[in-house]
TIMI-2910 file (N, C-alpha, C, CB; in pm, 1 decimal, decimal comma, always signed):
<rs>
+----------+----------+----------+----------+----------+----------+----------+----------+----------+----------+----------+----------+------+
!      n_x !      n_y !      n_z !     ca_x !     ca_y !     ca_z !      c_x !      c_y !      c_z !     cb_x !     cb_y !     cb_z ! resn !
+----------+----------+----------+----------+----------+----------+----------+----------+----------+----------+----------+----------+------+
!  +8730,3 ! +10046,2 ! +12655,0 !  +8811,5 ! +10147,8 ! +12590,8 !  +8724,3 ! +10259,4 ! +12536,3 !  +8895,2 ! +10086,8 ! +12479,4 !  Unk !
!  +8589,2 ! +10238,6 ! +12459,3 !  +8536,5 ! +10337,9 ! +12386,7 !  +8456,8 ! +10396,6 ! +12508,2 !  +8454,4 ! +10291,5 ! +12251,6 !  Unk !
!  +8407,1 ! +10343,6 ! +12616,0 !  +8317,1 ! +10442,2 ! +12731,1 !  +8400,0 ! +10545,3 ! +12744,6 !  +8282,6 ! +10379,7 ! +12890,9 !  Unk !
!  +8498,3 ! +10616,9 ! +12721,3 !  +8537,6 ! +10751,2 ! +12790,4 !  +8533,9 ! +10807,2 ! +12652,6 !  +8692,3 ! +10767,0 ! +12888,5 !  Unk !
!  +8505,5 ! +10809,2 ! +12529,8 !  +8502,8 ! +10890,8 ! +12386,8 !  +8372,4 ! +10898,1 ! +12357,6 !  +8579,5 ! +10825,0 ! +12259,6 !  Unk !
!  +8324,9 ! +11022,9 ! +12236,2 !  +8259,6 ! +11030,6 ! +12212,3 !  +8278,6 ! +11003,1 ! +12011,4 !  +8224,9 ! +11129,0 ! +12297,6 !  Unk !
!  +8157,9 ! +10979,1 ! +11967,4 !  +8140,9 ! +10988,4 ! +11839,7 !  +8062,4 ! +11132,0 ! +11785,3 !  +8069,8 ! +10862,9 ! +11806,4 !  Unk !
!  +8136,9 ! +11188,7 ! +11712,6 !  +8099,3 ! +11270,4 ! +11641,0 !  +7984,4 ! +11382,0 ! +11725,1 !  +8053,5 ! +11190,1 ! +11524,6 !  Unk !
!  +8065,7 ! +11382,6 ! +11832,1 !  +8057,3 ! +11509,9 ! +11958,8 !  +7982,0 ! +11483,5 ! +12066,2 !  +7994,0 ! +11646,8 ! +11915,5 !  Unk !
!  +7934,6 ! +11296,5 ! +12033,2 !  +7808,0 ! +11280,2 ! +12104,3 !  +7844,4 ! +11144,8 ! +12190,1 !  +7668,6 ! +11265,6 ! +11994,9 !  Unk !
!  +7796,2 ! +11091,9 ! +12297,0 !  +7822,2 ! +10987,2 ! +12394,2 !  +7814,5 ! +10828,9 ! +12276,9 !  +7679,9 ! +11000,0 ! +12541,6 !  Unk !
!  +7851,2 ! +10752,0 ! +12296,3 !  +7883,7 ! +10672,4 ! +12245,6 !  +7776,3 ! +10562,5 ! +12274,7 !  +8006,3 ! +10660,4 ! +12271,6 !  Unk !
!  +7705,4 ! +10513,2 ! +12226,8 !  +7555,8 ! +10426,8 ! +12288,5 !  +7601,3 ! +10345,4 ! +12330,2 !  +7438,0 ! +10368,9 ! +12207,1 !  Unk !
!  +7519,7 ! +10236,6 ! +12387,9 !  +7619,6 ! +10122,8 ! +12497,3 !  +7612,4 ! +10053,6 ! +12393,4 !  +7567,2 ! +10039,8 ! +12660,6 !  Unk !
!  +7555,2 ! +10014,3 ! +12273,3 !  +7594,7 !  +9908,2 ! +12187,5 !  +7702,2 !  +9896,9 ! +12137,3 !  +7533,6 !  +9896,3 ! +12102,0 !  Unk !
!  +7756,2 ! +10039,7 ! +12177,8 !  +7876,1 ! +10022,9 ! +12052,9 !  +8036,1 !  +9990,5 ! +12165,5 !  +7892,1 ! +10226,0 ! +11928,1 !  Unk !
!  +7960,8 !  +9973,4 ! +12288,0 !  +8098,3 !  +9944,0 ! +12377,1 !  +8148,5 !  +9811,4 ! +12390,6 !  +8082,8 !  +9983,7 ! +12518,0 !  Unk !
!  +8053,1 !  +9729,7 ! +12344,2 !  +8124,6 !  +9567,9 ! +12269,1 !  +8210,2 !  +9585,0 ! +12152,3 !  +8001,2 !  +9455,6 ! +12201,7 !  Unk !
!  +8285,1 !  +9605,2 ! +12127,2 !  +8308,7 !  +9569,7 ! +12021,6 !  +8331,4 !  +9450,0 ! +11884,2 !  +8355,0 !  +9609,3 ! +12047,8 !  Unk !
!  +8253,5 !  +9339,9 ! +11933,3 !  +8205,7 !  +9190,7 ! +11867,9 !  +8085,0 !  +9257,1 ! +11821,9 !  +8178,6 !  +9036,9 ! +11978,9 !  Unk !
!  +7982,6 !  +9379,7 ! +11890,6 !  +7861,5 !  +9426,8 ! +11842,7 !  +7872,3 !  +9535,1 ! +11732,6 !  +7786,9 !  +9475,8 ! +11954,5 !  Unk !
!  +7978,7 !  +9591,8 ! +11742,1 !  +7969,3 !  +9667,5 ! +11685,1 !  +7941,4 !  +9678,0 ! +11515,8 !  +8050,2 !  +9704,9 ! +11732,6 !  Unk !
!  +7880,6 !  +9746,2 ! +11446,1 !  +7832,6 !  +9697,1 ! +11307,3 !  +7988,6 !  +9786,5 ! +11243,0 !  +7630,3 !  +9765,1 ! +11243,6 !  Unk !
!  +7998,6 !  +9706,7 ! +11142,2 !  +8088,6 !  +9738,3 ! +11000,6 !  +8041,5 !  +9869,5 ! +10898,3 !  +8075,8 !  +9592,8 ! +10898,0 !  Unk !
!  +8076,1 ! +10007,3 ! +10967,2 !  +8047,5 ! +10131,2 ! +10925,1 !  +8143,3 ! +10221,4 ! +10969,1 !  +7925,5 ! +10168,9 ! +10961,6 !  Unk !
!  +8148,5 ! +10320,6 ! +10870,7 !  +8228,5 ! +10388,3 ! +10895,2 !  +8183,0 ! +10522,9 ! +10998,8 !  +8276,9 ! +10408,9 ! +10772,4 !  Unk !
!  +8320,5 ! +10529,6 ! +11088,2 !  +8258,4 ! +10622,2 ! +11233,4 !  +8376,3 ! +10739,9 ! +11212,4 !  +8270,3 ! +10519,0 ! +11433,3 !  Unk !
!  +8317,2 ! +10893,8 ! +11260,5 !  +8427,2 ! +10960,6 ! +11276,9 !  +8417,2 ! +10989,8 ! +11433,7 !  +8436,8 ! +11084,2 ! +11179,0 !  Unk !
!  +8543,8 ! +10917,1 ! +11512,2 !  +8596,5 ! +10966,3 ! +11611,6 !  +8659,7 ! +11043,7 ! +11648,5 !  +8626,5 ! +10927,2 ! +11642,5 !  Unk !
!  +8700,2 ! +11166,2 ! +11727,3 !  +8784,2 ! +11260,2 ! +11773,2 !  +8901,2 ! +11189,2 ! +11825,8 !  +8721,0 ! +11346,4 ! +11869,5 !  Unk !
!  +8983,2 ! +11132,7 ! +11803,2 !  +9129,3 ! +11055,7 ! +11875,7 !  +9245,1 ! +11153,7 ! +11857,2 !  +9182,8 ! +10894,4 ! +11791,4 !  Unk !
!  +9233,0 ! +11253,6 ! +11822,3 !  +9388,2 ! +11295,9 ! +11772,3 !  +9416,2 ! +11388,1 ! +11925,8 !  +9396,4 ! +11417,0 ! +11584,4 !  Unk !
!  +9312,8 ! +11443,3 ! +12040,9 !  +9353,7 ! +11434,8 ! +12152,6 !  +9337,3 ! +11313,7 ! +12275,6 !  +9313,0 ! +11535,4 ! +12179,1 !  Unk !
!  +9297,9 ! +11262,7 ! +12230,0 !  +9319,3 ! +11150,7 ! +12348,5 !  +9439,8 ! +11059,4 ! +12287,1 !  +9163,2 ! +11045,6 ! +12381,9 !  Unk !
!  +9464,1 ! +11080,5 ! +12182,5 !  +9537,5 ! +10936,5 ! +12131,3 !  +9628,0 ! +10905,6 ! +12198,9 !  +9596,2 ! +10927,4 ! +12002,9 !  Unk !
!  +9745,0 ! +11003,8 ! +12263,1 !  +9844,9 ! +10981,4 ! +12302,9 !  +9846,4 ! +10864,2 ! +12473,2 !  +9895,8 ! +11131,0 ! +12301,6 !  Unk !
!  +9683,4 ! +10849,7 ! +12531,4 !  +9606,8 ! +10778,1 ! +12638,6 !  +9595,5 ! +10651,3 ! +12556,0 !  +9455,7 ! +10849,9 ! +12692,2 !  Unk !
!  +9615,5 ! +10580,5 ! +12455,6 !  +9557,5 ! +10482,7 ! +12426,3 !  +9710,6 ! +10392,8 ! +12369,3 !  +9424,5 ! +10521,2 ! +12322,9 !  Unk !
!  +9675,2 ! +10263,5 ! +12460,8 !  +9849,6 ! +10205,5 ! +12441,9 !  +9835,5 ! +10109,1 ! +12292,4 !  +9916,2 ! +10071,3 ! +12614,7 !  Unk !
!  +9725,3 ! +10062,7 ! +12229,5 !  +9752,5 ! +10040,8 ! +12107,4 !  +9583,1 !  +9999,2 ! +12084,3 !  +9886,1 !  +9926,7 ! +12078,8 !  Unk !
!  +9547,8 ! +10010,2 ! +11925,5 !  +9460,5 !  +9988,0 ! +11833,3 !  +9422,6 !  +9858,7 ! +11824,0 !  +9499,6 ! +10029,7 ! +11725,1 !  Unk !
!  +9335,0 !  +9738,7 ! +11826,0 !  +9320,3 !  +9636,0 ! +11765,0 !  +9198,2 !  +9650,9 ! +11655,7 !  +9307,4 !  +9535,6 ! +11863,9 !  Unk !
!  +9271,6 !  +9580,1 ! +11521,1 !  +9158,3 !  +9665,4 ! +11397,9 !  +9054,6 !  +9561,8 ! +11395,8 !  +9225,5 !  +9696,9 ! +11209,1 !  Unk !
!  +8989,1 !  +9561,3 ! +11333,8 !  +8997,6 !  +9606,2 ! +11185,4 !  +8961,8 !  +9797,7 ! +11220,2 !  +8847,0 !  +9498,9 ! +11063,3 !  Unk !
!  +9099,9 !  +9850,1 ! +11212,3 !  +9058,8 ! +10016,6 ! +11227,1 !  +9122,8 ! +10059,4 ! +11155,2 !  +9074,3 ! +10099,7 ! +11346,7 !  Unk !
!  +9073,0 ! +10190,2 ! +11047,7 !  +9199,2 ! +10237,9 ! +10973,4 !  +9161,6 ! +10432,4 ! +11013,6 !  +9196,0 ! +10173,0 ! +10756,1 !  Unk !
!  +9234,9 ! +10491,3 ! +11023,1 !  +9242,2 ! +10636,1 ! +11114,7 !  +9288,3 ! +10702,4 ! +10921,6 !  +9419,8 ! +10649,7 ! +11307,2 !  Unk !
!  +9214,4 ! +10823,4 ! +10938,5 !  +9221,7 ! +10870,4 ! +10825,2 !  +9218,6 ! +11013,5 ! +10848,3 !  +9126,7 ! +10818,8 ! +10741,5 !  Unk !
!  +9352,6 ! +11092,7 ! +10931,2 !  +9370,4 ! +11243,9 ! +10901,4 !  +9424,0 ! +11307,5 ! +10864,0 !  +9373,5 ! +11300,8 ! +10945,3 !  Unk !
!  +9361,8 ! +11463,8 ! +10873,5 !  +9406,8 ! +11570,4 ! +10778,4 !  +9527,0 ! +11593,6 ! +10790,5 !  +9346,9 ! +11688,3 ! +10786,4 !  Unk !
!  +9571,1 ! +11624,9 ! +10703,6 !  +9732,1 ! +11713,2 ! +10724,6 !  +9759,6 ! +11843,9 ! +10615,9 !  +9880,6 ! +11587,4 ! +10687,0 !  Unk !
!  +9878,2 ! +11889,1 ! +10660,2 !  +9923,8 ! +12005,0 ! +10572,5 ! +10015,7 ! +11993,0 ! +10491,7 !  +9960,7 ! +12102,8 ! +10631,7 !  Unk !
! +10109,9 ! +11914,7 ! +10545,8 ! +10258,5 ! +11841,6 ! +10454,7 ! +10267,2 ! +11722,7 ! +10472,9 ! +10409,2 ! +11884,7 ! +10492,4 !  Unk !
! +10349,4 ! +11680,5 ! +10365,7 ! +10407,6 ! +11538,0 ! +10401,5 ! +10495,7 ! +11490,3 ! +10549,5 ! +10506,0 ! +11514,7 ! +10284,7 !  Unk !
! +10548,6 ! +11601,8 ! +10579,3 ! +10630,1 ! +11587,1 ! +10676,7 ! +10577,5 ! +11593,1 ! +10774,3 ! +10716,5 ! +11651,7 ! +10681,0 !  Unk !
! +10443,5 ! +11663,3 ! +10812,7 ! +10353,6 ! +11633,3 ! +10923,2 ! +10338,1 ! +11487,7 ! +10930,4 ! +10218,3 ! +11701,2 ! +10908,4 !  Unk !
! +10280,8 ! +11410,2 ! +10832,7 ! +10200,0 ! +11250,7 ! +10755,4 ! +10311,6 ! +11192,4 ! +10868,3 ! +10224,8 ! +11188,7 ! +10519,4 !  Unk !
! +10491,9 ! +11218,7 ! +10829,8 ! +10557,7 ! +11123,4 ! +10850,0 ! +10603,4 ! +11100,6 ! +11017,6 ! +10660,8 ! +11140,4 ! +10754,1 !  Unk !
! +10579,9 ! +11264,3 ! +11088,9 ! +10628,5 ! +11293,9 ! +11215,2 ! +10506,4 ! +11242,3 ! +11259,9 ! +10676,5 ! +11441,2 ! +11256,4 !  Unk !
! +10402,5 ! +11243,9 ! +11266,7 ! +10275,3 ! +11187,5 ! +11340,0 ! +10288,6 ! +11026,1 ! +11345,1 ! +10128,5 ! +11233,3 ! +11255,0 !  Unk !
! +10300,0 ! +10966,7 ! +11216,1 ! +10331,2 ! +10801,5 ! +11213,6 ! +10406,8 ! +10774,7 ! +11274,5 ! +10367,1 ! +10734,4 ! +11111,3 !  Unk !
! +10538,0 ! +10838,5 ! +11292,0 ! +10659,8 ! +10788,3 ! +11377,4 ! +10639,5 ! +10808,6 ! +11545,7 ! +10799,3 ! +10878,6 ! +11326,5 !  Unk !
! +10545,1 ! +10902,5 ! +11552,1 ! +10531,4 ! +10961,5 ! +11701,4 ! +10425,1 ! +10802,4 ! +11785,1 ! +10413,9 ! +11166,9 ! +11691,7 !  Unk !
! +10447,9 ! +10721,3 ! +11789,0 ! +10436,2 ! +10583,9 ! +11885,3 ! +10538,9 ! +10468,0 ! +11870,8 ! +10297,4 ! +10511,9 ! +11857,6 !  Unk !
! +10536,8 ! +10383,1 ! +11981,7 ! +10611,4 ! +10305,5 ! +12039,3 ! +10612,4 ! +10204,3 ! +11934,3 ! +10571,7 ! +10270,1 ! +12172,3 !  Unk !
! +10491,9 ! +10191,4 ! +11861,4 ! +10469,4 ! +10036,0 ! +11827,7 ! +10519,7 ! +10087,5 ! +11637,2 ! +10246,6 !  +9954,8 ! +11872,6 !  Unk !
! +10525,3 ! +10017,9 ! +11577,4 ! +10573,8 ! +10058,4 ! +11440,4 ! +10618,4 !  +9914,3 ! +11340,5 ! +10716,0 ! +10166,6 ! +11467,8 !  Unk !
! +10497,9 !  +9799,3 ! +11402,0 ! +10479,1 !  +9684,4 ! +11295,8 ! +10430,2 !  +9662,7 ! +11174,6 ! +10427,2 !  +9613,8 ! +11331,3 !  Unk !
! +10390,9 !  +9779,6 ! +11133,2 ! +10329,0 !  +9780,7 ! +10994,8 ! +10261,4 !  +9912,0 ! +10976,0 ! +10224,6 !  +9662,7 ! +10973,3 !  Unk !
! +10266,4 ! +10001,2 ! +10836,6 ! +10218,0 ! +10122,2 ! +10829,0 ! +10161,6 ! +10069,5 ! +10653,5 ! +10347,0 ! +10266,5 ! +10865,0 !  Unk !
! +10056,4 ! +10161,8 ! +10624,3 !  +9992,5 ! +10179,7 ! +10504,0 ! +10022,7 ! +10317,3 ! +10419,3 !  +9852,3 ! +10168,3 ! +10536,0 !  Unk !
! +10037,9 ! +10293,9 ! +10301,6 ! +10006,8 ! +10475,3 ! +10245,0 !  +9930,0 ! +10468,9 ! +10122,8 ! +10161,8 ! +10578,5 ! +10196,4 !  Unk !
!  +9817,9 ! +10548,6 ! +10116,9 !  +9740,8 ! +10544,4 ! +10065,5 !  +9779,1 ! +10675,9 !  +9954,5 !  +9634,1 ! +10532,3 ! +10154,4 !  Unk !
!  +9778,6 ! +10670,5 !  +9800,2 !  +9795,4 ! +10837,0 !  +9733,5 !  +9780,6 ! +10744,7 !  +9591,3 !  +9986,8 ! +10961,7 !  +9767,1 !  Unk !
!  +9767,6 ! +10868,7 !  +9498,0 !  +9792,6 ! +10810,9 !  +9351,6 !  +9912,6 ! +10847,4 !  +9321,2 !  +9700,6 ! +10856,3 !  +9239,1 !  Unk !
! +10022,2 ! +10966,5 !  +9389,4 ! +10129,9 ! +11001,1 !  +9366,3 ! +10248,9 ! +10881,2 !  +9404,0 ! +10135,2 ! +11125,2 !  +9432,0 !  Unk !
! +10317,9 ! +10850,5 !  +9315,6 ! +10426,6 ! +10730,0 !  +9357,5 ! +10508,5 ! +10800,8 !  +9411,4 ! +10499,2 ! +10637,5 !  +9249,8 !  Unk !
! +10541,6 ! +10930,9 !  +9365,5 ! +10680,1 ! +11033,4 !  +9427,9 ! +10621,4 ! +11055,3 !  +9598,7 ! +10696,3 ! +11239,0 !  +9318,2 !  Unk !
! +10489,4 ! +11103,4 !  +9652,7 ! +10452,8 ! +11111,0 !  +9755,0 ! +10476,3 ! +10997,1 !  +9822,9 ! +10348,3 ! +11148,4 !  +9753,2 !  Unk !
! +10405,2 ! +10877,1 !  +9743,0 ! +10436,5 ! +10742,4 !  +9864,2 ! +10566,8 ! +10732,6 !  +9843,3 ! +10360,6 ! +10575,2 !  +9843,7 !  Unk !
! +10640,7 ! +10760,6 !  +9808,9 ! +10811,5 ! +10669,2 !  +9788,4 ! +10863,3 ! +10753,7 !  +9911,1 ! +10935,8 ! +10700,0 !  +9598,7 !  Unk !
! +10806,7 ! +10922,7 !  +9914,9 ! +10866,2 ! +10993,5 ! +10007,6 ! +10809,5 ! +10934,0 ! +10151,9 ! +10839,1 ! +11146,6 !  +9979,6 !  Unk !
! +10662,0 ! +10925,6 ! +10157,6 ! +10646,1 ! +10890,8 ! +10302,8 ! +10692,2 ! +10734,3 ! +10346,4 ! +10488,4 ! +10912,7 ! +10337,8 !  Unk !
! +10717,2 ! +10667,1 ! +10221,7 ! +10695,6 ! +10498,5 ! +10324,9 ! +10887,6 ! +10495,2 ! +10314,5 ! +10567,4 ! +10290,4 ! +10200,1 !  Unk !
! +10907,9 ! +10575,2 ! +10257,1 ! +11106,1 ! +10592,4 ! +10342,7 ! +11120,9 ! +10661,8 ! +10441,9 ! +11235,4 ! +10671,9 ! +10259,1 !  Unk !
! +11030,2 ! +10745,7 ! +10507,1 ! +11023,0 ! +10815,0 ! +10614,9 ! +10968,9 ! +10718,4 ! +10733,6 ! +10939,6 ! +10935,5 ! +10586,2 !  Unk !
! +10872,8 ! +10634,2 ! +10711,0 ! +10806,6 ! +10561,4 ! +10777,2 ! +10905,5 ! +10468,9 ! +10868,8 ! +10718,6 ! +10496,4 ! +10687,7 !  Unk !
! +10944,2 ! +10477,9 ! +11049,5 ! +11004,6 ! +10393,9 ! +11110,5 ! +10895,0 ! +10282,1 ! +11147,8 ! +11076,8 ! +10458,7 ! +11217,9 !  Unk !
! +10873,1 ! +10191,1 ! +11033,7 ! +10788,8 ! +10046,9 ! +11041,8 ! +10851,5 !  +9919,8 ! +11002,6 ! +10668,2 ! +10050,0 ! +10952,5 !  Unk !
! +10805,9 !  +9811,8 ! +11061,4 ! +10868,1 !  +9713,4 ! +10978,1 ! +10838,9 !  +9643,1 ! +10886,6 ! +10900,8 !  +9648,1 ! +11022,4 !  Unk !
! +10720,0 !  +9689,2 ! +10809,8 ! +10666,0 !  +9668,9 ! +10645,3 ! +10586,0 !  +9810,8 ! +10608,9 ! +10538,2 !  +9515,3 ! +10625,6 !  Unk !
! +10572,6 !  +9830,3 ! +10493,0 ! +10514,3 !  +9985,2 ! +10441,9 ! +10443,0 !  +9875,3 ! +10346,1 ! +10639,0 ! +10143,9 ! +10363,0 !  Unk !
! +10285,9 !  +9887,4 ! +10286,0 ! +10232,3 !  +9883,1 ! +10216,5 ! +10201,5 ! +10038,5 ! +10113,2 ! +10153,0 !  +9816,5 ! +10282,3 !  Unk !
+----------+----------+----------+----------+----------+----------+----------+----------+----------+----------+----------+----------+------+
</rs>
């Protein structure tokens, strides 16, 4: 899966195309154009992007097939109450 991406603009070393090898650090990947090529995630992965509104947050989460569990991360309770009722998942943390 990771041989066709790059990390942080650059080819991806072959160590890191095991993923049993791979070390416990944090990586920034470019996925927000390929993502829509990739039929699902196995974690431990957590994707952390920018946005402009809430309503972007909620149309991007909803935009895939799969929708078994979503996270929201904020100190605002009014923000999370708005996104994890927006959220089509079947648990919201």
């Amino acid at each position: 899966v990771l041989s066709d991406m790059t990390i942080l603009q650059r080819r991806i070393p072959p160590s890191f195309r095991d993923p049993a090898s791979a070390p416990l650090r944090k990586l920034s990947v470019d996925l927000i154009k390929t993502y829509k090529h990739i039929n699902e995630i196995f974690g431990p992965v957590m994707q952390i992007l920018k946005f402009k509104s809430l309503e972007e947050v909620v149309t991007r989460a909803n935009d895939t097939k799969y929708g078994l569990a979503a996270a929201v991360f904020t100190k605002d309770i009014d923000k999370a109450n708005y996104v994890s009722n927006g959220l089509r998942a079947g648990t919201v943390w």
